[in-house]
Backbone as CSV, one residue per row, in Angstrom:
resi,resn,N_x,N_y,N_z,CA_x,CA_y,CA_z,C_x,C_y,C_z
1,UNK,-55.273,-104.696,139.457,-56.331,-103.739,139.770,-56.420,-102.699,138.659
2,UNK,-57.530,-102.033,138.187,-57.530,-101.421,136.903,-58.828,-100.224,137.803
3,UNK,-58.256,-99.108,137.927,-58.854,-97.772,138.804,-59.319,-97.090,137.636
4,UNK,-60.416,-97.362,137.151,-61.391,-96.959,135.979,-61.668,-95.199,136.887
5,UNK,-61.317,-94.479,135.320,-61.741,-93.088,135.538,-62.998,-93.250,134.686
6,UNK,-63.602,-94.323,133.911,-64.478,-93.958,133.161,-65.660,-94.118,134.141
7,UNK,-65.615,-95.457,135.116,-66.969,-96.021,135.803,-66.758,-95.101,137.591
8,UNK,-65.760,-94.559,138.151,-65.092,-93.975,138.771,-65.249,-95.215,140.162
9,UNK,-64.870,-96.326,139.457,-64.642,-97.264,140.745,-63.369,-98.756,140.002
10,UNK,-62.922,-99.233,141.758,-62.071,-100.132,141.102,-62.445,-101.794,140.575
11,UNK,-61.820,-101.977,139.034,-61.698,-103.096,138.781,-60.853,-104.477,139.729
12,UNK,-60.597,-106.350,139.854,-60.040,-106.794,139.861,-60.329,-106.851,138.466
13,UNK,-58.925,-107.887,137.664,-58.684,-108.014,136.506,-57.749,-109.219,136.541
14,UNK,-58.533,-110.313,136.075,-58.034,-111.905,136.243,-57.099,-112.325,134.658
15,UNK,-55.876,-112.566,134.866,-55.502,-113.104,133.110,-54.888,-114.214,133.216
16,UNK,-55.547,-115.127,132.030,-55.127,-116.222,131.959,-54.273,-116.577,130.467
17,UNK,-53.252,-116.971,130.544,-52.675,-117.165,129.413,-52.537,-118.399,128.603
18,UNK,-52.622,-118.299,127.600,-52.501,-120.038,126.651,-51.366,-121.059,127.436
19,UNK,-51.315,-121.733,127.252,-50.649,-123.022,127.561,-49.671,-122.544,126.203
20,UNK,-48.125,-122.363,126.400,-47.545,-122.408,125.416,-47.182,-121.189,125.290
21,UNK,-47.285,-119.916,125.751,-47.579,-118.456,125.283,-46.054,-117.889,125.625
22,UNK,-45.410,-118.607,126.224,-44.177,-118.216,126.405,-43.482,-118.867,124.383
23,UNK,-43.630,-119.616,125.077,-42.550,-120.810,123.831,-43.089,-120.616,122.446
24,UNK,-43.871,-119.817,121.781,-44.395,-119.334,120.841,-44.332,-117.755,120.779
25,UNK,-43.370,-116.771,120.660,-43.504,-115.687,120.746,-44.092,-115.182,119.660
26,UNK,-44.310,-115.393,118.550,-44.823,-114.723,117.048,-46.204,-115.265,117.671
27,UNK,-46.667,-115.851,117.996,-48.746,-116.401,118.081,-49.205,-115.231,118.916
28,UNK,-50.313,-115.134,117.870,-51.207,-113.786,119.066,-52.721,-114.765,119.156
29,UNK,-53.174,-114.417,119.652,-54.704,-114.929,120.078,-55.816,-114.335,120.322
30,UNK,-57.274,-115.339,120.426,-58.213,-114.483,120.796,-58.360,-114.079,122.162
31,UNK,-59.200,-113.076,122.681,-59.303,-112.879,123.932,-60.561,-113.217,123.998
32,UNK,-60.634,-113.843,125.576,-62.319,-113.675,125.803,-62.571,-113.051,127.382
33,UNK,-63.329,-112.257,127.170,-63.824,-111.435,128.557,-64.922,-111.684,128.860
34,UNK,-64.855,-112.263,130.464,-65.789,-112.740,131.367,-66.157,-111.919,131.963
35,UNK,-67.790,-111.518,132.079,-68.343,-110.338,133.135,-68.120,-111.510,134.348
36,UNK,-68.830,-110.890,135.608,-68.705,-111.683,136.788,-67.193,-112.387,136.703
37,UNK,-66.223,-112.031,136.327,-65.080,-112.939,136.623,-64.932,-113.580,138.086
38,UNK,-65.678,-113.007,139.291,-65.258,-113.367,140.638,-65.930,-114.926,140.690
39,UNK,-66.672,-115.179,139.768,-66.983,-116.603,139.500,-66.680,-117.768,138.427
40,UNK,-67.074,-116.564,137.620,-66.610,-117.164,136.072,-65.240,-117.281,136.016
41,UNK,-64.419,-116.680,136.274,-63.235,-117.014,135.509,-62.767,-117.946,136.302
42,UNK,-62.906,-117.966,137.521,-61.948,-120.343,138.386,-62.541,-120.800,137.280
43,UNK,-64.017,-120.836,137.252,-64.616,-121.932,136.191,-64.160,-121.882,134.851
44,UNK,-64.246,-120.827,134.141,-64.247,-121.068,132.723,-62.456,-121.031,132.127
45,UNK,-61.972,-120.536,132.757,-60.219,-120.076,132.451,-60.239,-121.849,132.315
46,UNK,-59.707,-122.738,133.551,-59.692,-124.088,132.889,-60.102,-124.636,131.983
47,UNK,-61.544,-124.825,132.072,-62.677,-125.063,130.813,-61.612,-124.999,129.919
48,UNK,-61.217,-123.511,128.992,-60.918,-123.468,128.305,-60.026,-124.410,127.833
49,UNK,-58.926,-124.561,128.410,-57.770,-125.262,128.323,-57.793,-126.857,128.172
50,UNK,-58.967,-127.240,128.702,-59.921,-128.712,128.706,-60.229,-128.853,127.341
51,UNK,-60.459,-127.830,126.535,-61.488,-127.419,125.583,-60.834,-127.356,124.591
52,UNK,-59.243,-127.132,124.547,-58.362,-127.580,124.297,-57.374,-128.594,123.660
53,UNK,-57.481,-129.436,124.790,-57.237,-130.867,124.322,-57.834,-131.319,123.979
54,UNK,-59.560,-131.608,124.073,-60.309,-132.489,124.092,-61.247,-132.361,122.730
55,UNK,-61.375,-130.742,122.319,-62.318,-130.614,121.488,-61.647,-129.916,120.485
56,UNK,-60.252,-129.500,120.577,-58.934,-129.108,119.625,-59.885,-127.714,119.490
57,UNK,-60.397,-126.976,120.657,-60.607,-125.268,120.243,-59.310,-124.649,120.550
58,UNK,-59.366,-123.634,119.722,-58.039,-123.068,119.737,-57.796,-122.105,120.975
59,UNK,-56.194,-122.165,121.668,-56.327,-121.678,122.755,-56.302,-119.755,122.502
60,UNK,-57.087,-119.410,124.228,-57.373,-118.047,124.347,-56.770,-117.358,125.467
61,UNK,-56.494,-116.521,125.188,-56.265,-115.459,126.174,-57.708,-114.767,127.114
62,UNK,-57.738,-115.727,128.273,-59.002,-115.625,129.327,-58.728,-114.432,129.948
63,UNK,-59.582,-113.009,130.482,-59.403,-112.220,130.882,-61.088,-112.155,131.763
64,UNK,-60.806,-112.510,133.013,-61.870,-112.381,134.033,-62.268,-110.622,134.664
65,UNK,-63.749,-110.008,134.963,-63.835,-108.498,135.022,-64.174,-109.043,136.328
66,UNK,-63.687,-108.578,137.368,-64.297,-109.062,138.729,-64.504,-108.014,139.789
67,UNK,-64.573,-107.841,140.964,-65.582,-106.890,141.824,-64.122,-106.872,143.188
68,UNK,-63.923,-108.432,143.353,-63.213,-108.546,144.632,-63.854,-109.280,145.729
69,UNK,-65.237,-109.608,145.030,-65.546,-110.232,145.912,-67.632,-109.975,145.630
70,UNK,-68.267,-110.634,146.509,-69.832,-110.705,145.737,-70.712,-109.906,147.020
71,UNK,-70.105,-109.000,147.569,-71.211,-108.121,148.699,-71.463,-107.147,147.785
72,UNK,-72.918,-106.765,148.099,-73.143,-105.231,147.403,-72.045,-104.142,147.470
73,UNK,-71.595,-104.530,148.702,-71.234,-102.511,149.018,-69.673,-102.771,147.781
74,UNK,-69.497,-103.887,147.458,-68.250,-104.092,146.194,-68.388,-104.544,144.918
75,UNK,-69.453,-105.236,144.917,-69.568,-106.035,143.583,-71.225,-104.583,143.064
76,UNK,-70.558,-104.355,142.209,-71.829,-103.857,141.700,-71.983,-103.752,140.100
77,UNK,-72.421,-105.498,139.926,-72.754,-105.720,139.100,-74.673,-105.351,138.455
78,UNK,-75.310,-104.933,139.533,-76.885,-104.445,139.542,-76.867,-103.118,138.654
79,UNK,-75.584,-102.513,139.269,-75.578,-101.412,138.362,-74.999,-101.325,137.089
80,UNK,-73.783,-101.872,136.866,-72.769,-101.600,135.183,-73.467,-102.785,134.577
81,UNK,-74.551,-103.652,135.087,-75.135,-104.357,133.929,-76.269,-104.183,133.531
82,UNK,-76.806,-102.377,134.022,-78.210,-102.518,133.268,-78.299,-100.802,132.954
83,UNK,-79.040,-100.626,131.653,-79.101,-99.442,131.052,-80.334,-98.539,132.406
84,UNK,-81.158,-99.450,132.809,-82.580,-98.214,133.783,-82.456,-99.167,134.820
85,UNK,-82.519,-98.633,135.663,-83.119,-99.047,137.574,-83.829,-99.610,137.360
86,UNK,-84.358,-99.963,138.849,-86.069,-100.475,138.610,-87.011,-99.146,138.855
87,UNK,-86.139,-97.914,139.383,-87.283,-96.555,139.457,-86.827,-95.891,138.548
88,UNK,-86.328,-96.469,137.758,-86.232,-95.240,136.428,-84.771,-94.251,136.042
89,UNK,-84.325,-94.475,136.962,-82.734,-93.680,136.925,-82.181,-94.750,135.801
90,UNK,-80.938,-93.932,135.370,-80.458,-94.532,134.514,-78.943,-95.975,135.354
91,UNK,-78.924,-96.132,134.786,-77.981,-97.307,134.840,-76.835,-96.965,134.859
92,UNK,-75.813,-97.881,135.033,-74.599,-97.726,134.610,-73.518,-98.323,133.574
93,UNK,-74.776,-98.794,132.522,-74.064,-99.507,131.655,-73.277,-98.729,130.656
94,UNK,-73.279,-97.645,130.145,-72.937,-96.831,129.286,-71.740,-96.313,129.749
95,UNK,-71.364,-95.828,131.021,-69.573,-96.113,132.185,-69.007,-97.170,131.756
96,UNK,-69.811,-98.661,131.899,-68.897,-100.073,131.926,-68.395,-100.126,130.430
97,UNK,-69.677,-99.569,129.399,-69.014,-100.256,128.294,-67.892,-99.565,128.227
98,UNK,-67.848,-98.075,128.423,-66.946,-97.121,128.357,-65.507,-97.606,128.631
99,UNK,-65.594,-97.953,129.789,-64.728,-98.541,130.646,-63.833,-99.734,129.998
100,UNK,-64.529,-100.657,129.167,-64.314,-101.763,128.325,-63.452,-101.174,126.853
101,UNK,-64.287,-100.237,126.372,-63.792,-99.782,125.120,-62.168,-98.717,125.528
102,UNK,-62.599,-97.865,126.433,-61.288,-96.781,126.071,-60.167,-97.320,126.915
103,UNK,-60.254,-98.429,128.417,-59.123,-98.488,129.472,-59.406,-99.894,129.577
104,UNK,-59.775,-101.388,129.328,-59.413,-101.986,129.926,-59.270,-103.107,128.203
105,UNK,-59.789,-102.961,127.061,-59.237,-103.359,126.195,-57.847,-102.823,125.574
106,UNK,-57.647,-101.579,125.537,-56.311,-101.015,125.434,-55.282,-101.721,125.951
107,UNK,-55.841,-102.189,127.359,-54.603,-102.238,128.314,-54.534,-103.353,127.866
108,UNK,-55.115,-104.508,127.857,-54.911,-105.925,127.573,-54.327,-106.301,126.246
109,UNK,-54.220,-105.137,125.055,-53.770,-105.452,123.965,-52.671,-104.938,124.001
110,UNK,-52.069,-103.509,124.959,-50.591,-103.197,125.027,-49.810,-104.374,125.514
111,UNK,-50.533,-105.327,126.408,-49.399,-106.276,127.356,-49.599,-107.471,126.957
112,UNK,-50.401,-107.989,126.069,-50.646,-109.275,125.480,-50.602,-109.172,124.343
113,UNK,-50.307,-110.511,123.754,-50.610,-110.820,121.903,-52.045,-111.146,121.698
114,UNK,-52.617,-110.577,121.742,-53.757,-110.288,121.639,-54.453,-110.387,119.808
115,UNK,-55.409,-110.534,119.576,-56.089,-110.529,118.119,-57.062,-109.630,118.102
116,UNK,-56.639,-107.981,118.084,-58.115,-107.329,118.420,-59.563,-107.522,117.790
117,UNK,-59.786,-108.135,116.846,-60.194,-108.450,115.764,-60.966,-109.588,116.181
118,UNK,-60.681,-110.282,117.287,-60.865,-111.362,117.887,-61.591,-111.468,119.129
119,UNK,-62.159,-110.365,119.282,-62.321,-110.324,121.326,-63.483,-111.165,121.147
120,UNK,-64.037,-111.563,122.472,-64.904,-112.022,122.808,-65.896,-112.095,124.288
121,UNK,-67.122,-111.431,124.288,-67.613,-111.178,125.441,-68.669,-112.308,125.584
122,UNK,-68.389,-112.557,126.863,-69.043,-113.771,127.498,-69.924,-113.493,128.936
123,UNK,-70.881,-112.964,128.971,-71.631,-113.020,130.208,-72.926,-114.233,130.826
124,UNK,-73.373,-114.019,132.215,-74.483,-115.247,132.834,-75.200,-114.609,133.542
125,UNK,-77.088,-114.686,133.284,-77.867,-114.052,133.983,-77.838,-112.688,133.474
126,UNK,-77.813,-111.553,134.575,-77.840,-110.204,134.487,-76.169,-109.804,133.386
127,UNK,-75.544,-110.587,133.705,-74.362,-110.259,132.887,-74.261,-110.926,130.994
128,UNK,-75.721,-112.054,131.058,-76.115,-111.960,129.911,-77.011,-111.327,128.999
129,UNK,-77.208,-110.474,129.974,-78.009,-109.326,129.428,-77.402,-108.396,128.876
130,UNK,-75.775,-107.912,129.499,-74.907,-106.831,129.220,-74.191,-107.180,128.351
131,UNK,-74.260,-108.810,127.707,-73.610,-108.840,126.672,-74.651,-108.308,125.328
132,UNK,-75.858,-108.789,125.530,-76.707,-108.242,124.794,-76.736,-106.830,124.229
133,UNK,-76.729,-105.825,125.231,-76.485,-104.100,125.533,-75.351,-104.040,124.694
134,UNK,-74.233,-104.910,125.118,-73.236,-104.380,124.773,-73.379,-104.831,122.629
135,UNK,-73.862,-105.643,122.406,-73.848,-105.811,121.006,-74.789,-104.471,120.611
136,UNK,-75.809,-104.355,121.396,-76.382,-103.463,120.473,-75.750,-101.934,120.734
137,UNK,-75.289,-101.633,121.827,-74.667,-100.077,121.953,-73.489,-100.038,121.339
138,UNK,-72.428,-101.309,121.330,-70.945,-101.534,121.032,-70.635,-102.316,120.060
139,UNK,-71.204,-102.028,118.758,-71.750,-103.293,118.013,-70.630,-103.631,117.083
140,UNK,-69.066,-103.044,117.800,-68.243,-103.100,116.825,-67.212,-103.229,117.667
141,UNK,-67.390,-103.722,119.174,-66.529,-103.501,119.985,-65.429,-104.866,120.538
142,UNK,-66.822,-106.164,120.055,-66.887,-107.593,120.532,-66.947,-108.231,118.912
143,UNK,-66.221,-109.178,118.679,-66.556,-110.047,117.588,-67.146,-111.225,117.508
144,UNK,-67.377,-111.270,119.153,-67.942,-112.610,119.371,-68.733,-112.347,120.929
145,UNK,-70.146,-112.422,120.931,-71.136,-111.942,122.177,-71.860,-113.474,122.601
146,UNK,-71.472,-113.965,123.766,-72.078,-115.212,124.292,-73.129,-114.504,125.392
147,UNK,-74.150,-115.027,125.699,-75.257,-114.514,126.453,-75.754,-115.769,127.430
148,UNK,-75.371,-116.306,128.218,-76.038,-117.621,128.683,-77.014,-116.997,130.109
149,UNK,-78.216,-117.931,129.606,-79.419,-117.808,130.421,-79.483,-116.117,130.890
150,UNK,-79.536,-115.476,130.048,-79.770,-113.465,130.153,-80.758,-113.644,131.066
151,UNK,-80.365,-112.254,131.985,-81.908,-111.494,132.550,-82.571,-110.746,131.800
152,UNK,-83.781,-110.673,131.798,-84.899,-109.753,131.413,-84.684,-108.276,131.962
153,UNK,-84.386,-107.286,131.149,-84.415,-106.149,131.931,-85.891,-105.397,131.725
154,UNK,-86.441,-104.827,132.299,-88.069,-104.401,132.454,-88.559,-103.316,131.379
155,UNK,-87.305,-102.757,130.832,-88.223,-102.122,129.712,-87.537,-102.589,128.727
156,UNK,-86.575,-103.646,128.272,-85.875,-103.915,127.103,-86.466,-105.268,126.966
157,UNK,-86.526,-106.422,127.719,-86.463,-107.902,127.937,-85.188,-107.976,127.656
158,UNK,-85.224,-109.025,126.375,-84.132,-109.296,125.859,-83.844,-108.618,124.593
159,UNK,-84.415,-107.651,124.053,-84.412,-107.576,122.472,-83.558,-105.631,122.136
160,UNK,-83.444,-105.168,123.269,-82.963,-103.790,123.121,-82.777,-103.466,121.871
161,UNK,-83.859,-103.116,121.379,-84.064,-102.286,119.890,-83.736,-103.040,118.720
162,UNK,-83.123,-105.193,119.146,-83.001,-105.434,117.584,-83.963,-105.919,117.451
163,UNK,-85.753,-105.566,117.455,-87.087,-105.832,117.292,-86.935,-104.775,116.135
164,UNK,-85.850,-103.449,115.969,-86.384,-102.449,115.250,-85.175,-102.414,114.347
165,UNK,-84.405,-101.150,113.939,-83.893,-100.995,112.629,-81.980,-101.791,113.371
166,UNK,-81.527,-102.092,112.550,-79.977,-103.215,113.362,-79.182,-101.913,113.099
167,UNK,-78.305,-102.158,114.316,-77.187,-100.635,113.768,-76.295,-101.135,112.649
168,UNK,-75.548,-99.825,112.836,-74.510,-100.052,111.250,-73.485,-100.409,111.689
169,UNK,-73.459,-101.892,110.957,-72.443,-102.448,111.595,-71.890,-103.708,110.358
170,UNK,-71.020,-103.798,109.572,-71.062,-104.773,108.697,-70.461,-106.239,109.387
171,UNK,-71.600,-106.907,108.396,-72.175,-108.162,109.346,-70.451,-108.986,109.049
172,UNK,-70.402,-109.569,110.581,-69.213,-110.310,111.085,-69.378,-110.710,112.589
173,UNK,-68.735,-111.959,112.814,-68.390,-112.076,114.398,-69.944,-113.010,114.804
174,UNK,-70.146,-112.481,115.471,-71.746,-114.206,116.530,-72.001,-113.300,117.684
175,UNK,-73.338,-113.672,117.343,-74.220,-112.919,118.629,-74.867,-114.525,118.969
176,UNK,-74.425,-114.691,120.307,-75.279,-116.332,120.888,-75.817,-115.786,122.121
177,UNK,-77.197,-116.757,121.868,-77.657,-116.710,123.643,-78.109,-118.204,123.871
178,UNK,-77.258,-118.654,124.755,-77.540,-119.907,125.211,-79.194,-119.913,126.385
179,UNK,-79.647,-121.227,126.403,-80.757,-121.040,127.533,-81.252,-122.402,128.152
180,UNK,-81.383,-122.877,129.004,-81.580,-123.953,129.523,-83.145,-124.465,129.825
181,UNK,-83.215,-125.506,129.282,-84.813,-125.547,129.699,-85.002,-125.469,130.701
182,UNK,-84.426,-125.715,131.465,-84.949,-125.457,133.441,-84.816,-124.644,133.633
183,UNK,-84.768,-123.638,132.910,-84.157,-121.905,133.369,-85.494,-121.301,134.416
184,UNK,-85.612,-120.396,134.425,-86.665,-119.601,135.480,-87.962,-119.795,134.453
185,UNK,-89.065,-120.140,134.482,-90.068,-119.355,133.340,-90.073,-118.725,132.488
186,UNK,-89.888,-117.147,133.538,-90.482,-115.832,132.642,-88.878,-115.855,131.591
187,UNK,-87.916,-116.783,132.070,-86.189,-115.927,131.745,-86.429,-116.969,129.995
188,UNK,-86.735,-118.227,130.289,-86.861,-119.231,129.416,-87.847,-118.717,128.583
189,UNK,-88.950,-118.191,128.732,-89.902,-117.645,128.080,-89.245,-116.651,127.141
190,UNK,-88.676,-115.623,127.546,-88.434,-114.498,126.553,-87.051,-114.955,125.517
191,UNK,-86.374,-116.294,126.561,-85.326,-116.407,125.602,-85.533,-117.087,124.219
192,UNK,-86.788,-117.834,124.552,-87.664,-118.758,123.008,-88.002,-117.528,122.412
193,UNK,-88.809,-116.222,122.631,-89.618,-115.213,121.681,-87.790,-114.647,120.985
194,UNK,-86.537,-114.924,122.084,-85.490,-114.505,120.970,-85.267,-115.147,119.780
195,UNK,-85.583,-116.580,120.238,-84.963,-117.586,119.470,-85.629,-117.653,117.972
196,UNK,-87.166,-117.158,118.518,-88.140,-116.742,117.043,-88.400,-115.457,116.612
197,UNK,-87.700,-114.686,116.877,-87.988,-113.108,116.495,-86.583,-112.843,116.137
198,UNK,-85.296,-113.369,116.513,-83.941,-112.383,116.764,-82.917,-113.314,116.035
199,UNK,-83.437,-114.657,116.198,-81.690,-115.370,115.970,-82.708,-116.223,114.487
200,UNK,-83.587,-116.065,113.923,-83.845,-116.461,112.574,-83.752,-115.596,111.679
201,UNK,-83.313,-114.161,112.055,-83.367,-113.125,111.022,-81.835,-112.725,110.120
202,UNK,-81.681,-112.226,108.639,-80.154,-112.363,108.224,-80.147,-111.315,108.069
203,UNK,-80.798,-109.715,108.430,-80.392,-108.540,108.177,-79.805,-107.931,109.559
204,UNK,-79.447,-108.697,110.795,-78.474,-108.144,111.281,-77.327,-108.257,111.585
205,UNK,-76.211,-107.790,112.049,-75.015,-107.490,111.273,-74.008,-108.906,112.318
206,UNK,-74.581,-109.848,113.048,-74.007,-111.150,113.472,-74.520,-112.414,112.595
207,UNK,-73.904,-113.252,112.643,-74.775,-114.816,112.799,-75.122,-114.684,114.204
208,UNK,-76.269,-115.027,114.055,-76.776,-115.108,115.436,-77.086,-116.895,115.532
209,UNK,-76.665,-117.409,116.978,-76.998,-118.458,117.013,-78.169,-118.895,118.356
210,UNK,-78.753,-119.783,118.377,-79.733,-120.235,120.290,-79.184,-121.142,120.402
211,UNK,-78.390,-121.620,121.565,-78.336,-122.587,122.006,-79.386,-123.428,122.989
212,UNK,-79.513,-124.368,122.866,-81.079,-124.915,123.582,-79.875,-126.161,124.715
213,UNK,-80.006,-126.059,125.653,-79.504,-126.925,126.701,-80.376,-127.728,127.781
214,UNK,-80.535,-128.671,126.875,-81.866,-129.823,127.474,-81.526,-130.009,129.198
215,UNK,-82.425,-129.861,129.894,-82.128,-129.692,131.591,-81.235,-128.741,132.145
216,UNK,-80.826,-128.070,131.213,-80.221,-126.708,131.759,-80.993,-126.101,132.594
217,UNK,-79.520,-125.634,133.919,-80.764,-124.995,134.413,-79.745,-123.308,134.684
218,UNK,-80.131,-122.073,135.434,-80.569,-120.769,135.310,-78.298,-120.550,135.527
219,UNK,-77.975,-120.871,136.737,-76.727,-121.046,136.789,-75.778,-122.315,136.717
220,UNK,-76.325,-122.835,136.649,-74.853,-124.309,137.000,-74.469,-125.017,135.332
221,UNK,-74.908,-123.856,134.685,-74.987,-124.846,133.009,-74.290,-123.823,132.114
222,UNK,-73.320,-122.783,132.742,-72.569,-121.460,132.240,-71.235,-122.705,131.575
223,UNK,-70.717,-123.809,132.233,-69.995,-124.304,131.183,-69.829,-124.688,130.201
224,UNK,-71.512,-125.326,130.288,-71.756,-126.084,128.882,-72.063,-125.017,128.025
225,UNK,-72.868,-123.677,128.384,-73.015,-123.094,127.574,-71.600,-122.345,126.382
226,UNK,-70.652,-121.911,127.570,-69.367,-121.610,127.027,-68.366,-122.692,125.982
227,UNK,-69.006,-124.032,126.436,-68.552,-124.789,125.538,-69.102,-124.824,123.991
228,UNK,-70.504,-124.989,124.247,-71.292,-125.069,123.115,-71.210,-123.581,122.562
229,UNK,-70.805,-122.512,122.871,-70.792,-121.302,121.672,-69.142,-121.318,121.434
230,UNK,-68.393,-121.594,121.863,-66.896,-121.733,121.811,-66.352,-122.554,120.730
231,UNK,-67.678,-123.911,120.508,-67.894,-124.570,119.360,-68.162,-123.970,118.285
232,UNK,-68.810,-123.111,118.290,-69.489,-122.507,116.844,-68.728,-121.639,116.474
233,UNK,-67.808,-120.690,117.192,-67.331,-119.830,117.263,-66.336,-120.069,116.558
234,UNK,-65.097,-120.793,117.597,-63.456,-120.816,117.115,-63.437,-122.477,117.031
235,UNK,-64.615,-123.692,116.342,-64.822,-125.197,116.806,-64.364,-125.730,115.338
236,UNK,-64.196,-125.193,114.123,-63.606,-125.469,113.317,-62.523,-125.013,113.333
237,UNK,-60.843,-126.169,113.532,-59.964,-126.014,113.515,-58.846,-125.188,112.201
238,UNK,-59.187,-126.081,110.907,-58.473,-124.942,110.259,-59.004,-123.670,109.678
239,UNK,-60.528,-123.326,109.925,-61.430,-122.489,109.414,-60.826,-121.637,110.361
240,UNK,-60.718,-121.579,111.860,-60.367,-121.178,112.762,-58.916,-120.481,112.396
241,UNK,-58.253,-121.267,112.354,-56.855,-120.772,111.737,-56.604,-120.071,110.949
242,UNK,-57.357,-120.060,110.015,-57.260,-119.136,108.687,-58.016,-117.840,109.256
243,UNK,-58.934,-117.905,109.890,-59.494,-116.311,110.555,-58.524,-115.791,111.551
244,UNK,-58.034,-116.717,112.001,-57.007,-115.980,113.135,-55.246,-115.513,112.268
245,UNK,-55.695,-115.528,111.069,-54.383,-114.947,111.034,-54.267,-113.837,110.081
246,UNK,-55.918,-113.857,109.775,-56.377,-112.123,108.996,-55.980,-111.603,110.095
């Protein structure tokens, strides 16, 4: 449990460790942080480890952000994943990132071998939207931002200000947004105007990549998506190696 003074409510906090993490004490690793962990992380923590053997990605230190459970009056993900309401109040994303940057990455790098250098944020839906937020408010916080099938937030869409000048940030790390053709319309719609306005451009400070997931659809395709940016990411083995030990 992680009793955030920044968001003034409580975290669960899911960790999954490499296969091996005992019997290797000198190896540190990447981390990757799952918004929605109360779902994502059963699913993707294995994945990983699948992902593993099968596709030789290098193993991670899985760290799930979870609620305790998916009722409003606990999970309030409506709020720490969006900068404005729908009436105009502000949000609570600017607490969560808070929350991320000063108390719950700290903590995970005091008690793990960790690669700070290495993190990686992974959100689905509304929580791929906050990975979005979070590149552009925290643009130095994540080295690696997965976005699968984002929500549209009503005065940003998808593009929160990188339509305009990119912050200062020297270019490193992957900004991805995966998207499924079966996605919702309007969600599939804005994620193509990313794919041609946001992820063909080289003056901002990621590789940005689109993943296109033929019959994808809005939720049930968060694995493949995690697979397919996990590929691009850490999918070259000794390229991989040699970054992980700057």
């Amino acid at each position: 449990r992680l009793s955030s003074q920044e968001v003034g409510r409580d975290y669960h906090i899911y960790v999954r460790l490499p296969e091996g993490y005992d019997k290797n004490p000198d190896q540190r690793y990447p981390t990757v942080y799952l918004l929605d962990g109360d779902s994502t992380f059963p699913m993707l923590a294995p994945l990983h480890l699948f992902m593993h053997y099968d596709d030789k990605i290098p193993e991670a230190i899985i760290v799930g952000i979870a609620y305790g459970g998916f009722d409003p009056s606990i999970n309030k993900r409506h709020i720490d994943f969006r900068t404005i309401m729908d009436d105009g109040t502000p949000g609570g994303a600017s607490q969560f990132l808070s929350m991320l940057e000063k108390e719950l990455l700290p903590s995970i790098d005091r008690q793990f071998r960790t690669i700070p250098t290495r993190n990686i944020i992974v959100g689905q839906s509304r929580g791929g939207s906050a990975v979005l937020q979070a590149a552009w408010l925290k643009p130095n916080l994540f080295w690696g931002h997965v976005a699968s099938n984002p929500g549209r937030e009503p005065n940003t869409k998808l593009l929160f200000g990188m339509d305009r000048t990119p912050p200062e940030k020297e270019r490193s790390g992957y900004l991805i947004l995966a998207s499924g053709s079966r996605d919702r319309d309007y969600l599939r719609e804005t994620a193509l105007k990313w794919r041609d306005t946001i992820a063909v451009r080289d003056d901002l400070p990621w590789n940005t990549r689109f993943i296109d997931i033929p019959g994808g659809t809005h939720a049930a395709d968060i694995g493949n998506a995690y697979r397919a940016a996990m590929k691009i990411m850490l999918g070259q083995p000794e390229e991989s190696k040699t970054q992980l030990q700057k």
